[in-house]
N, C-alpha and C positions, 0 to 999 in steps of 0.2 A: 519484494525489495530488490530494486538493482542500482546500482554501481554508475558516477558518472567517470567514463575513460579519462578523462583530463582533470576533473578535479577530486573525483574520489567522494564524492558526496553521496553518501545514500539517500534514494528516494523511494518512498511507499506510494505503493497502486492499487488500486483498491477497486475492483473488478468480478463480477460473479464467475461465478465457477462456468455458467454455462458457456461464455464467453473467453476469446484470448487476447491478451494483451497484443495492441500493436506497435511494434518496439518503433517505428518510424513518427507515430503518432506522440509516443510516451519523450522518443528525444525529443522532439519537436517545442515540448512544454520543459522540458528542461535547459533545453538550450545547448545541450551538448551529446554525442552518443553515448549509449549505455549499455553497461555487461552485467553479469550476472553478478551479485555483490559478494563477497569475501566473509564469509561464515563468524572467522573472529570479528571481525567489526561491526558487524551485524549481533554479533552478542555485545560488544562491547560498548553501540551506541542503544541501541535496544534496552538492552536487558531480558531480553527474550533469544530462543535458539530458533534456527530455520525449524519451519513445522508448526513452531508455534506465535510465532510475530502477530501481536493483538494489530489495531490500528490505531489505539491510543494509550497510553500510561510507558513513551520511550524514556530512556534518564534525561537524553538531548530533545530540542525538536529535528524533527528531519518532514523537509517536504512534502505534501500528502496529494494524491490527487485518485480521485473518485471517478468510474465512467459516469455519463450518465443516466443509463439503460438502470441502472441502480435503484435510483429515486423513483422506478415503475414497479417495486414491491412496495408490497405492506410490510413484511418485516425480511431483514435480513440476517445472516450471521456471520460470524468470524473467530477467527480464533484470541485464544483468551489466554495465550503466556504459555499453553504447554500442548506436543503435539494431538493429543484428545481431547482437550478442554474446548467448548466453543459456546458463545454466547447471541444473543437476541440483540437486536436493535429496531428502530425506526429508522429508515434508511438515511431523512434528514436530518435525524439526532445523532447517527455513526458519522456520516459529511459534517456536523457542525462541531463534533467532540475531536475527530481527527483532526481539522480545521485543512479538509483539505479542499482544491480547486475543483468543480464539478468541471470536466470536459468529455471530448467522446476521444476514449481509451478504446472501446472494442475493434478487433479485425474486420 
């Protein structure tokens, strides 16, 4: 989850572990620079605490976007609401439930 500086909108990135996020990549798709998001609003639009931010079931929508190095497993996983909990997916069925934008996220 990060933070956009100017509007304050939280967006999800959805990216494998063995991978990092590239923050110049990730403004780029949002349209504005980004920081690291603010823990209360991140519970607050969520419903989820850092740790455990699933990719889908937020109370809001908030933007989503998938690398796409992703849709090269057979299955993936993610966290499930709590920071130990984590679940299975098909990696097009976790992109189509998120409903996020497939782009290339990794560094």
């Amino acid at each position: 989850m990060f933070q956009g500086e100017t509007s304050g909108k939280l967006f999800l990135f959805l990216v494998s572990g063995s991978n990092q996020l590239d923050p110049g990549k990730a403004a780029a798709l949002t349209g504005e620079p980004l920081k690291r998001a603010d823990p209360r609003q991140i519970r607050d639009e969520t419903g989820f605490a850092i740790g455990g931010v699933a990719p889908i079931g937020h109370l809001i929508a908030i933007p989503a976007f998938a690398d796409e190095t992703l849709l090269g497993f057979d299955r993936i996983w993610a966290a499930s609401g709590a920071h130990d909990a984590v679940f299975a997916a098909e990696p097009h069925a976790m992109v189509s439930a998120a409903q996020a934008v497939v782009a290339t996220l990794a560094v």
